[in-house]
C-alpha positions in Angstrom: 7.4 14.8 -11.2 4.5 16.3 -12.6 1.1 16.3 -11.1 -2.8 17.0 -12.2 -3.2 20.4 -12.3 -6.1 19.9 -9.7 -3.8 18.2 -7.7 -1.6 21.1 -8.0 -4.5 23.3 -6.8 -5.4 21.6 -4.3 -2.4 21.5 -2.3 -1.6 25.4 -3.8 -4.5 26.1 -1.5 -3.7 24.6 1.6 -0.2 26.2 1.5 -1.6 29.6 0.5 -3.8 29.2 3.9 -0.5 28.3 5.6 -0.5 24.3 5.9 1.9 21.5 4.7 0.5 19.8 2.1 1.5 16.6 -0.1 0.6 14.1 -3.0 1.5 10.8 -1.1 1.8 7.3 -1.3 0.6 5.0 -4.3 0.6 8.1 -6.6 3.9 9.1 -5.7 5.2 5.4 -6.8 3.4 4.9 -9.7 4.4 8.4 -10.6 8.4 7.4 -10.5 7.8 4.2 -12.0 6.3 6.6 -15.1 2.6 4.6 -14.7 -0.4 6.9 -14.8 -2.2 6.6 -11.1 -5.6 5.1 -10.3 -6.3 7.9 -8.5 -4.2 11.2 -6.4 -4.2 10.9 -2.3 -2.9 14.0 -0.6 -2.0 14.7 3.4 -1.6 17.8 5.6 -1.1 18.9 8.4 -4.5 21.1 7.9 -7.5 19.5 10.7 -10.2 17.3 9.3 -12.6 21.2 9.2 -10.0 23.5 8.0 -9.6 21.8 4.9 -13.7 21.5 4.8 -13.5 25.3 5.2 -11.1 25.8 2.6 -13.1 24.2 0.0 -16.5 24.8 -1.5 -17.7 21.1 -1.8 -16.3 18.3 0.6 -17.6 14.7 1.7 -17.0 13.5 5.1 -15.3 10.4 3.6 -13.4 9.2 6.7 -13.8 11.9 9.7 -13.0 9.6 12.3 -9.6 8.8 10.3 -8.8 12.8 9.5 -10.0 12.1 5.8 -12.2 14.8 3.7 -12.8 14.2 0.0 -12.5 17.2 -1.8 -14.8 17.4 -4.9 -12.6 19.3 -8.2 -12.9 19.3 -12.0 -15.6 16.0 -11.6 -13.2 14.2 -9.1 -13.0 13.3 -5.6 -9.2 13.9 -4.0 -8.7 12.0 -0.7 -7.4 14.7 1.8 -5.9 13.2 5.2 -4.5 15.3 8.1 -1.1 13.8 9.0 -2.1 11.2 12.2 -0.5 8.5 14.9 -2.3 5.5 14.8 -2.6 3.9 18.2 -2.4 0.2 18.9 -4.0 -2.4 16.9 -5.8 -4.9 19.4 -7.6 -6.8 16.2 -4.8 -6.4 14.1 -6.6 -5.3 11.4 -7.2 -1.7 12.3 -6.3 1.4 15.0 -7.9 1.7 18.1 -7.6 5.1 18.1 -5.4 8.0 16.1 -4.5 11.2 17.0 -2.8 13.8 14.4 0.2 15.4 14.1 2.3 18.3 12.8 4.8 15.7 11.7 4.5 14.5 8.3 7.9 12.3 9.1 5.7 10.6 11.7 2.9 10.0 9.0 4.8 8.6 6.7 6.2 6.3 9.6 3.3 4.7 9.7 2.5 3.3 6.5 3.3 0.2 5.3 6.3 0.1 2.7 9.0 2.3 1.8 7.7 2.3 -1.5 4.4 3.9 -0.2 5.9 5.6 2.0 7.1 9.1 0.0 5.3 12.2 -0.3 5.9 15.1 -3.0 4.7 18.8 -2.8 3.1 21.1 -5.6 6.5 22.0 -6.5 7.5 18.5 -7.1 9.9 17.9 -4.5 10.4 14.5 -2.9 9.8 13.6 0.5 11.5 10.0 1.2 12.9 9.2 4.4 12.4 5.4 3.7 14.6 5.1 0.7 11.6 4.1 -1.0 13.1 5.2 -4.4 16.0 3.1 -4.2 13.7 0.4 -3.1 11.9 1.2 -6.2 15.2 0.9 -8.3 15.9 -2.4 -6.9 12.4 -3.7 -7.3 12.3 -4.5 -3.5 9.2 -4.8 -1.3 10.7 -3.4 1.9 8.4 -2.6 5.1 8.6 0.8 6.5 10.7 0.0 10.0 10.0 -3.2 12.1 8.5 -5.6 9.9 6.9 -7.5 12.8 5.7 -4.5 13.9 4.0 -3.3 10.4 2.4 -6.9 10.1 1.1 -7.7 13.7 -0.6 -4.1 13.1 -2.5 -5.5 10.0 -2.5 -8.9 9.0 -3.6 -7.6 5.7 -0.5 -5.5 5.0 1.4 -9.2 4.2 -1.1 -10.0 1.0 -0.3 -6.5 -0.3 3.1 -7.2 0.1 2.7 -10.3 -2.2 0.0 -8.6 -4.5 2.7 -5.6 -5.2 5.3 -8.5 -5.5 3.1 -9.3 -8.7 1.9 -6.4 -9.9 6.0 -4.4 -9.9 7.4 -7.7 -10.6 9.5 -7.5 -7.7 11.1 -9.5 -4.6 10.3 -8.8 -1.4 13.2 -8.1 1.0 14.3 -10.5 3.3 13.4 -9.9 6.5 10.2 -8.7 5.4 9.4 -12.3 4.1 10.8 -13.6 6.8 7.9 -12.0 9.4 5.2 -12.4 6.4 5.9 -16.1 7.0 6.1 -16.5 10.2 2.9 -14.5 11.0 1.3 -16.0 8.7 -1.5 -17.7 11.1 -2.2 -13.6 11.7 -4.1 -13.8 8.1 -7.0 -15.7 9.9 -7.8 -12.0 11.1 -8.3 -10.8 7.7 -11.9 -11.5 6.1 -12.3 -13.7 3.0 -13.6 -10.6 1.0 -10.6 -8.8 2.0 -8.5 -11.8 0.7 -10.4 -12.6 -2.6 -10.0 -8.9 -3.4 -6.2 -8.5 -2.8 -6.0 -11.9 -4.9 -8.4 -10.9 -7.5 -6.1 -7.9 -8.2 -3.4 -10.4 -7.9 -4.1 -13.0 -10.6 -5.3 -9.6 -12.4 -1.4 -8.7 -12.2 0.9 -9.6 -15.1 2.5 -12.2 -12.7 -0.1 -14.1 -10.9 2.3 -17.1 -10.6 3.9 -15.3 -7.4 0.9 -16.2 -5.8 1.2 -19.6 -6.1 5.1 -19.4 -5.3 4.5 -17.5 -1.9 1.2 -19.6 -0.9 3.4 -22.9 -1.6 5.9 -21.8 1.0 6.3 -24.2 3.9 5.8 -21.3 6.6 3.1 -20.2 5.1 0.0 -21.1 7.6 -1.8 -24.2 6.4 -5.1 -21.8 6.1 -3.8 -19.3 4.2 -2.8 -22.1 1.5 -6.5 -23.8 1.6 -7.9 -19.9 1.7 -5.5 -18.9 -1.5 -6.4 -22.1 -3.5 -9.8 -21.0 -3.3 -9.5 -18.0 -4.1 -7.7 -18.5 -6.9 -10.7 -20.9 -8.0 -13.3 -18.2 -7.3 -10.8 -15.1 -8.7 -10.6 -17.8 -11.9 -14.3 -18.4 -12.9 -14.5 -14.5 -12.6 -11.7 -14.1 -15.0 -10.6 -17.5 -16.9 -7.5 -15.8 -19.2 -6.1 -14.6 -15.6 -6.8 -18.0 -14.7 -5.1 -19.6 -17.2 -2.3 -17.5 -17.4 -1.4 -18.1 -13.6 -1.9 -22.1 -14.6 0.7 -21.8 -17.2 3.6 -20.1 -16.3 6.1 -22.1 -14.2 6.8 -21.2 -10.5 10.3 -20.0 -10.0 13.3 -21.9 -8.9 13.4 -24.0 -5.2 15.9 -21.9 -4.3 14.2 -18.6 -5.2 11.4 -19.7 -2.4 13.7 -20.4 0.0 15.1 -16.7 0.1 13.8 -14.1 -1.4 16.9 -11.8 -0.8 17.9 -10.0 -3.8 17.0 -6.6 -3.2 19.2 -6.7 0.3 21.2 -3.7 0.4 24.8 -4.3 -0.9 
């Protein structure tokens, strides 16, 4: 895998001053799936002020959640010191982290196996997850419990569907299974939060798994009245994403009923 050579730099210095230090999550996956990233997050095991020591020009981005951008050839790099989050009492966000040596336990915490892998300056993978075979199966899989994962943010279950969309893939079965049945959890997330995830959604080049998931019977009665208008805002902001969700014809009866494929044989 090749990275930015800032990238590279970046974590070349963190390991020169003796920490661990990794690209991770959304870069890492597009990365595999050949796609150019949005943007390059990195972790270590470095503290919140060693990296801001390290490095000539820094914003406190995140303090409170370990994270220091780090300013480099005209772009900002999101550097996060490997945490714990603690318990989730709104179940939207951590009532407290602590970090960690461990970048096995960061990765623990994160949402899906295919967000969950890390890779180093030398370009070796990290994945404890089996988030590249995940990838090659085109399965949305959650990192451990899936109960767990979605009763610590509600908002994890519309970025399972959104990524559904976007990859064109399934997500695994037992992880649709707890997206519907905590469903009702989604009155926790704010409509902003929603109308984004489904903005980027119909923006997708298959908005019509929207509709499929937000049809499904467990779904929670608000989240259908809450996605229908969404789509109706997300529409009149973009009418050919719109349309093209409009047009294309939901999948099969069956395929809503189970949304299995990417099971492990």
């Amino acid at each position: 895998m090749r990275l930015p050579e800032t990238v590279r730099d970046i974590l070349n210095k963190l390991e020169t001053a003796g920490f661990q230090a990794y690209a991770v999550g959304g870069c890492v996956r597009d990365s595999i799936l050949g796609k150019e990233p949005d943007d390059w997050d990195l972790t270590t095991d470095a503290r919140p002020e060693e990296v801001k020591a390290l490095f000539p020009r820094t914003v406190d981005t995140g303090l409170q959640h370990g994270t220091v951008t780090v300013l480099l050839g005209g772009e900002g790099y999101e550097v996060t010191t490997y945490r714990i989050d603690g318990s989730y009492s709104d179940g939207r966000h951590p009532d407290s982290i602590c970090f960690t040596p461990s970048l096995a336990e960061d990765l623990k915490r994160r949402d899906f196996t295919i967000n969950a892998m890390a890779v180093s300056e030398r370009g070796e993978l990290v994945d404890l997850f089996g988030g590249q075979e995940d990838l090659a199966r085109g399965c949305i899989r959650c990192v451990g419990d899936p109960y767990a994962r979605f009763r610590e943010d509600a908002l994890r279950m519309l970025r399972a569907v959104r990524f559904a969309a976007q990859l064109n893939f399934e997500i695994e079965a037992e992880t649709f299974k707890a997206l519907t049945e905590l469903s009702p959890n989604l009155a926790r997330v704010s409509k902003e939060r929603i109308l984004a995830e489904l903005t980027k959604l119909l923006l997708s080049n298959h908005p019509e798994k929207n509709w499929n998931f937000c049809m499904w019977p467990g779904w929670h009665p608000r989240w259908r009245r809450i996605s229908r208008a969404c789509i109706s805002t997300a529409g009149r902001q973009d009418c050919r994403a719109a349309r093209r969700c409009a047009l294309r014809r939901p999948v099969s009866e069956s395929h809503r009923r189970h949304s299995g494929n990417c099971s492990p044989s």
